[in-house]
C-alpha positions as CSV (number, residue, x, y, z in Angstrom):
1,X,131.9,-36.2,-127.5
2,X,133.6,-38.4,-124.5
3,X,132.7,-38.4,-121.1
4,X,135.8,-36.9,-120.3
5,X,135.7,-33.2,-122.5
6,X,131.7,-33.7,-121.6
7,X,133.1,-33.1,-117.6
8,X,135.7,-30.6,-118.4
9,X,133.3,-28.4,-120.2
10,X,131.4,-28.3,-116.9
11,X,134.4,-26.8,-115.1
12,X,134.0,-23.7,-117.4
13,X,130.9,-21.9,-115.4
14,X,133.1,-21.2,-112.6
15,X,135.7,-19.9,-115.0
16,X,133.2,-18.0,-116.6
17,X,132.2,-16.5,-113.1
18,X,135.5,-15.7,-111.7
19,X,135.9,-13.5,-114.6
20,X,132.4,-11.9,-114.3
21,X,133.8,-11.5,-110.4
22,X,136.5,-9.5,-111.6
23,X,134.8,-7.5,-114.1
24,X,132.4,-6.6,-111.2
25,X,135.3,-5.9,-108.6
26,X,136.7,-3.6,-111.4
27,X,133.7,-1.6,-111.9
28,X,132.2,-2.0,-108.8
29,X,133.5,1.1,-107.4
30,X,132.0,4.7,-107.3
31,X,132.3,6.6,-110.2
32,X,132.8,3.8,-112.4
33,X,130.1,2.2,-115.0
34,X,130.3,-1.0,-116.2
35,X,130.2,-0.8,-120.1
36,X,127.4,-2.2,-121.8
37,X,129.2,-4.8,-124.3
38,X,131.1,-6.2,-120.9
39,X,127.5,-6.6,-119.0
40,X,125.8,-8.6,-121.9
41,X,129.0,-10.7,-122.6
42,X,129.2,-11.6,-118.8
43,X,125.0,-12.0,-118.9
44,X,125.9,-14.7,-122.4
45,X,128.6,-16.1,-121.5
46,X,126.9,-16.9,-117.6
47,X,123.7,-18.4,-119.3
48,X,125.2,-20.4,-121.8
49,X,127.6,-21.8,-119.8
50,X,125.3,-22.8,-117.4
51,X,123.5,-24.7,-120.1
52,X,126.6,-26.4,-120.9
53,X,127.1,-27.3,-117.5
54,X,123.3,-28.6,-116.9
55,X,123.4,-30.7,-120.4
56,X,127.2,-32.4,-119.3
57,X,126.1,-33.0,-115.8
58,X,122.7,-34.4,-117.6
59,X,124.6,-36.5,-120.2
60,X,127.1,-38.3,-117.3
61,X,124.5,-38.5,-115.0
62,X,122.4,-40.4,-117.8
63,X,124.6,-42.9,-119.0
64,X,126.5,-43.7,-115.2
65,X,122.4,-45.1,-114.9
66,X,122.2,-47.0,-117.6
67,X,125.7,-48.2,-116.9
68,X,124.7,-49.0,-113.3
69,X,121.3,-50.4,-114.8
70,X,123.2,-52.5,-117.5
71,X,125.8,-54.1,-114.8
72,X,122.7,-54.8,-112.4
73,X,120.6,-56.4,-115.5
74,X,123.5,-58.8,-115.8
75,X,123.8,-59.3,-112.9
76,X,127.2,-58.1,-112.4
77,X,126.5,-55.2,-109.9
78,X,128.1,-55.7,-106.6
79,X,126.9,-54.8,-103.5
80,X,129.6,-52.2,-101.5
81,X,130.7,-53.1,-97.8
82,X,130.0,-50.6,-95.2
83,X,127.5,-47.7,-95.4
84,X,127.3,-46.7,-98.9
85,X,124.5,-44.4,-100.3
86,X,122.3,-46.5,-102.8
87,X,123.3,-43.7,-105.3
88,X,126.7,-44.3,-105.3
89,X,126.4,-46.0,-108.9
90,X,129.8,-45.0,-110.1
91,X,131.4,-46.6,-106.7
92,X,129.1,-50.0,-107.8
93,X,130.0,-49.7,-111.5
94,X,134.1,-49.7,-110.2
95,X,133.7,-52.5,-108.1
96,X,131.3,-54.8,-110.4
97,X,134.2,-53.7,-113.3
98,X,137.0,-54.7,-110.6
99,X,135.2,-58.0,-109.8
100,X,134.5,-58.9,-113.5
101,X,138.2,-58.5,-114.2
102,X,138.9,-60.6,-111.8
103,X,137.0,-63.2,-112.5
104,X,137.9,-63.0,-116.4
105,X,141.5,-63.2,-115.1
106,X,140.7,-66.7,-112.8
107,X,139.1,-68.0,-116.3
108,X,142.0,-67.3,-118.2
109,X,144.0,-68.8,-115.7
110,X,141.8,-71.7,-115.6
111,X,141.7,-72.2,-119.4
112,X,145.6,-72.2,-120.1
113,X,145.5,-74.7,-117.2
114,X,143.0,-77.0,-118.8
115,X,144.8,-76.3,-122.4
116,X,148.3,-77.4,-120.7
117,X,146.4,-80.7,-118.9
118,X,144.8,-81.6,-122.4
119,X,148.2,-81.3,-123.8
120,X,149.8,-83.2,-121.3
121,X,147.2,-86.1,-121.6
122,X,147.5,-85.9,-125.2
123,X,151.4,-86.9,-125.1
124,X,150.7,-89.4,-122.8
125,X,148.1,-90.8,-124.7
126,X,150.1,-90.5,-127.8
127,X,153.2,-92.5,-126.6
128,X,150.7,-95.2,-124.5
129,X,148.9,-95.5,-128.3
130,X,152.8,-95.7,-129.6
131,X,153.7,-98.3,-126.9
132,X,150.8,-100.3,-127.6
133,X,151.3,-100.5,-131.4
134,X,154.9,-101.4,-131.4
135,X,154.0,-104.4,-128.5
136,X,151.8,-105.6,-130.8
137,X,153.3,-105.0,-134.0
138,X,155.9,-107.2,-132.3
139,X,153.8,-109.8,-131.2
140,X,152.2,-110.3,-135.0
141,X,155.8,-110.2,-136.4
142,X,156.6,-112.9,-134.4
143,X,153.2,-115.1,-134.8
144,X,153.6,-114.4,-138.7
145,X,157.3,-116.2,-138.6
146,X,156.0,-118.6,-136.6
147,X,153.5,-119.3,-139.0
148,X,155.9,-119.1,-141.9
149,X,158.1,-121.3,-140.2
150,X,155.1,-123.8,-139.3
151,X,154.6,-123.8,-143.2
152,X,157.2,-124.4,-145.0
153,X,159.1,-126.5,-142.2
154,X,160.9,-129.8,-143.2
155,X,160.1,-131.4,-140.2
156,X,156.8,-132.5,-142.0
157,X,154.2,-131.8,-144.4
158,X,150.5,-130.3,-143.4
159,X,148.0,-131.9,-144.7
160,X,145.7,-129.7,-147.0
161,X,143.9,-128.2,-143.9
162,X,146.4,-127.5,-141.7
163,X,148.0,-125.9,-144.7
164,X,144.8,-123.9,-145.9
165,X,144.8,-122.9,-141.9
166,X,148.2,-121.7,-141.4
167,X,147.7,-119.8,-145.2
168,X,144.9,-117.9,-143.6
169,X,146.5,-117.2,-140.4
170,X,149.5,-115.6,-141.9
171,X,146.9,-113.7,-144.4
172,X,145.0,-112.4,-141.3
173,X,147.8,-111.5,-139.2
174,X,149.6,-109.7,-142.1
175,X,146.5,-107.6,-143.0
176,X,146.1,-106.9,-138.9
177,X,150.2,-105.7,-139.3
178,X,149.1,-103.8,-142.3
179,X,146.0,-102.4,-140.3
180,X,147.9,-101.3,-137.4
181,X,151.0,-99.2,-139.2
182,X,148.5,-97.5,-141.0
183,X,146.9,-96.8,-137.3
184,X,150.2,-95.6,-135.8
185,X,150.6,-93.0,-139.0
186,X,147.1,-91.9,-138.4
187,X,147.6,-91.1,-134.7
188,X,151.4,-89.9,-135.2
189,X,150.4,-87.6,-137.8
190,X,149.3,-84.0,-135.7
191,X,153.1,-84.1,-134.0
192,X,154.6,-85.2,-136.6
193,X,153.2,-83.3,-139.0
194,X,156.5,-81.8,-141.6
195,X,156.5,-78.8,-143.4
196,X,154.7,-80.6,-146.8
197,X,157.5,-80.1,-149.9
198,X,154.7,-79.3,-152.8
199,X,154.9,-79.2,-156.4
200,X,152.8,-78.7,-159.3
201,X,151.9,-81.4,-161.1
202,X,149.5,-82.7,-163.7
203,X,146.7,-84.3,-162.6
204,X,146.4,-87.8,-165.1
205,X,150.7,-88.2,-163.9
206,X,149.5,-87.9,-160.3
207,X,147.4,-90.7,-160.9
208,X,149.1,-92.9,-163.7
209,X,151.3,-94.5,-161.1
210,X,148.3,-95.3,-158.8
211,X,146.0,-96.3,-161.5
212,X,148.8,-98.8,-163.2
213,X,149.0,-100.4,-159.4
214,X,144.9,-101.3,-159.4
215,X,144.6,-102.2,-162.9
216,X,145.6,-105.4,-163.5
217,X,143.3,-106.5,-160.3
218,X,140.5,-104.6,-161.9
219,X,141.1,-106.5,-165.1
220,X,141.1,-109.9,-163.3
221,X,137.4,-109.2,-161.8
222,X,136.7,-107.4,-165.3
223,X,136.1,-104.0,-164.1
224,X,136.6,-101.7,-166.7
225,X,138.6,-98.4,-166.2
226,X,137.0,-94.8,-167.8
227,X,139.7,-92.0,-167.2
228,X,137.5,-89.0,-168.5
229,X,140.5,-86.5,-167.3
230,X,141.3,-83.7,-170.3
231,X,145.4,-83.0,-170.7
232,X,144.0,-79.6,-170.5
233,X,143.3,-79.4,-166.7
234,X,145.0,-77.2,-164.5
235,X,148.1,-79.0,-162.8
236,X,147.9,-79.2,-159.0
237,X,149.7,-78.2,-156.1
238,X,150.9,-81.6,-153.8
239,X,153.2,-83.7,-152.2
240,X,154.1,-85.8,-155.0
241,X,154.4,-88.9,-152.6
242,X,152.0,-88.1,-149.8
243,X,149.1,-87.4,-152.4
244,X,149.5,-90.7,-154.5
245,X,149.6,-92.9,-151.2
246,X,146.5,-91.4,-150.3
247,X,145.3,-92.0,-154.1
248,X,146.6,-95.5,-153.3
249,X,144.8,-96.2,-150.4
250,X,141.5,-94.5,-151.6
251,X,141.2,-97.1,-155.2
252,X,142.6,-99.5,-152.8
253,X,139.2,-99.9,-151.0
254,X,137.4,-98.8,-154.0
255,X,138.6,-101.6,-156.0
256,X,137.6,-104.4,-153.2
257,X,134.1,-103.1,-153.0
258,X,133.3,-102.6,-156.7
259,X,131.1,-105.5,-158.7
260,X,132.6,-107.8,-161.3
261,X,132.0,-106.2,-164.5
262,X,131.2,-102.7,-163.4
263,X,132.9,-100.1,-164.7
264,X,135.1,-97.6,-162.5
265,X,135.5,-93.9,-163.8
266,X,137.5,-90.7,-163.2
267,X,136.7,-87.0,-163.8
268,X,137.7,-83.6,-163.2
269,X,136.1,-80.6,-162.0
270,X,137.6,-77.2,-162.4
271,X,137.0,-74.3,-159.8
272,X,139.1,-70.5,-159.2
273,X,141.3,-72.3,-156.8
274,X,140.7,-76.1,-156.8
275,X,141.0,-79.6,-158.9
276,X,138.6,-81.9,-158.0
277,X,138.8,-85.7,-159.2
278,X,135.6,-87.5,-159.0
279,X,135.4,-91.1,-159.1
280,X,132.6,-92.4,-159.2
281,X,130.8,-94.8,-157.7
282,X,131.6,-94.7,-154.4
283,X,131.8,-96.6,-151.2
284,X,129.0,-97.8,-149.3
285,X,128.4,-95.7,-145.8
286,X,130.1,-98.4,-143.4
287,X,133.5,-98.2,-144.7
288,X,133.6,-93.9,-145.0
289,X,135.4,-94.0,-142.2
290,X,137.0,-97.3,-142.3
291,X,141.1,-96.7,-141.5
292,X,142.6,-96.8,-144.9
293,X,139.5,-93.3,-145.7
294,X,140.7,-91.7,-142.9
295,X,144.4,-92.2,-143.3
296,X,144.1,-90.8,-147.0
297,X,142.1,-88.0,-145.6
298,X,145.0,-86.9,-143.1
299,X,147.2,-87.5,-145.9
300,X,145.2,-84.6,-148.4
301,X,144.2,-82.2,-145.5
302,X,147.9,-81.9,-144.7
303,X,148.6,-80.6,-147.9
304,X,145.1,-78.3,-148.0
305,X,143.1,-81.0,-150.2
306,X,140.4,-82.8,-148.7
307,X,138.5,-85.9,-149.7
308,X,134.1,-87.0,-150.1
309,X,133.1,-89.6,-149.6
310,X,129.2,-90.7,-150.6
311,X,127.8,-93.7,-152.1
312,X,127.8,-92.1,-155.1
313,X,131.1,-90.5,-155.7
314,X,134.6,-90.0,-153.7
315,X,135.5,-86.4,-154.1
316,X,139.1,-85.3,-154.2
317,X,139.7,-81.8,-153.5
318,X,143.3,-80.4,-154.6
319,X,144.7,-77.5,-154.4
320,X,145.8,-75.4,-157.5
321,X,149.3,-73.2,-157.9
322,X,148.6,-69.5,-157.4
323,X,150.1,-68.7,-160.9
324,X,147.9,-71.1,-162.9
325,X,145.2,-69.1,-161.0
326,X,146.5,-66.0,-161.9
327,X,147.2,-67.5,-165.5
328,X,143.4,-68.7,-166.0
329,X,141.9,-65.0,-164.5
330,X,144.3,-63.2,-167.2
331,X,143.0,-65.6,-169.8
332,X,139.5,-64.9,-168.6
333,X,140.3,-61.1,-169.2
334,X,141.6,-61.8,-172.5
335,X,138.8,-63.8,-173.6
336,X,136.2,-61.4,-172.2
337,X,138.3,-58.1,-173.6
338,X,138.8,-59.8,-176.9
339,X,136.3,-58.0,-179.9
340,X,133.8,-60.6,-181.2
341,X,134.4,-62.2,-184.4
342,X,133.8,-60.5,-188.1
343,X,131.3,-62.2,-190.4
């Protein structure tokens, strides 16, 4: 019952006695005689509403304690200005409630503040990081024609030194220029993020096109290739071109690190909702988050995938199109409903 019915219930006693008030006045006069029934209805209805009144008054008096005592045990209670009995819990309770508000309304206040300075920095952060990559991005485009201009000048030949020096130069600043688009992307991708155009496709034509681009380099240090993927997995859900440059970038690494004649191989795992390609092995723990991981990773998670990576294994997540769920569940049905063979 709420507090609120409890305290209007308690208004009934006097109700009950103005009427017993006017029964009496009625009566009350000589010659009359209060009938029986009206004397035991007023005696009933007097009694039990004064028990109603006593367990209401009981019941609010009870929990306005524990309120007060709850408030004081967190330390919330405030103490009143002025001369205040020390009874006046309800008074407390108002102003400790008042005061709480308050303050919840200050930390709100505070937190959209901090959100709106953490955005602020973010942007700023975001096009210093932007600034910086397209100074230097600049700088290396201009050291690599400088380089390229050193080499192959016809103002006179390098001798096999110089040569193997400016061949490494231009190799190191070309990988740095490499390095450092794939950094922009990275840290351009949360405001830049697009709505991802997906499509189902087959898992071994998501990776033909990556796996042609690594092979012949896995030939040359004869690795050999083990693509244990069944035609008969469920087709996933991507951005075509999003998920095979982060394919790309993922056997990228993978092929640098693997042995000469080791072998390199490719599985699939089937869940309710998911594809996951396993190639194992893996990479070793200092390069899980070298740039090109995390790049791939950003890549995947934008498009609800996700990438592993362990010594052991790399572990592509992928999502899978709601109807080849719904198409494997009714085949489950089928299966399960189907009567079992006769002998």
């Amino acid at each position: 019952m709420r507090v609120a019915t409890r305290l209007n219930l308690a208004v009934l006693p006097a109700i009950v006695g103005l009427g017993v008030l006017a029964a009496l006045a009625y009566w009350g006069d000589r010659g009359r005689q209060a009938p029986e029934l009206v004397v035991m209805l007023a005696i009933t209805a007097t009694v039990g509403s004064s028990l109603l009144s006593w367990r209401s008054t009981r019941f609010v008096s009870r929990r306005v304690g524990d309120l007060a005592t709850a408030f004081r045990g967190l330390g919330l209670d405030v103490a009143l200005e002025g001369a205040v009995d020390e009874f006046e819990e309800l008074e407390r309770v108002r102003e400790s409630v008042r005061a709480l508000a308050s303050d919840q309304a200050r930390l709100r206040e505070a937190a959209a503040s901090a959100v709106r300075q953490a955005d602020a920095d973010r942007q700023t952060h975001d096009r210093l990081l932007e600034q910086v990559a397209n100074t230097v991005a600049t700088r290396l485009e201009e050291a690599r024609l400088a380089l390229h201009i050193l080499q192959t000048s016809p103002f006179g030949d390098l001798n096999e030194n110089q040569d193997e020096l400016v061949s490494a130069a231009r190799t190191a600043s070309e990988a740095a220029d490499l390095e450092l688009r794939r950094f922009s992307r990275l840290v351009g991708m949360p405001s830049n993020r697009r709505a991802a155009t997906r499509e189902s496709v087959s898992v071994r034509a998501l990776l033909e096109p990556v796996l042609a681009m690594i092979t012949s380099d896995l030939s040359d240090h004869g690795i050999s290739l083990t693509v244990a993927i069944a035609e008969t997995v469920a087709p996933v859900l991507v951005d075509r071109l999003a998920a095979q440059e982060a394919l790309s970038l993922l056997f990228g690494v993978l092929a640098e690190q693997l042995q000469p004649a080791s072998e390199l191989r490719l599985d699939a795992e089937e869940t309710a909702d998911t594809v996951t390609v396993v190639s194992a092995p893996g990479l070793p723990e200092p390069l899980h988050n070298a740039l090109p991981i995390l790049l791939a990773r950003a890549l995947l998670e934008a498009q609800a995938g996700s990438v592993e990576v362990t010594t052991a294994a790399l572990r592509l997540r992928l999502p899978v199109p709601p109807l080849s769920v719904w198409r494997r569940m009714a085949h489950s049905v089928q299966h399960a409903s189907a009567p079992p063979p006769q002998d």
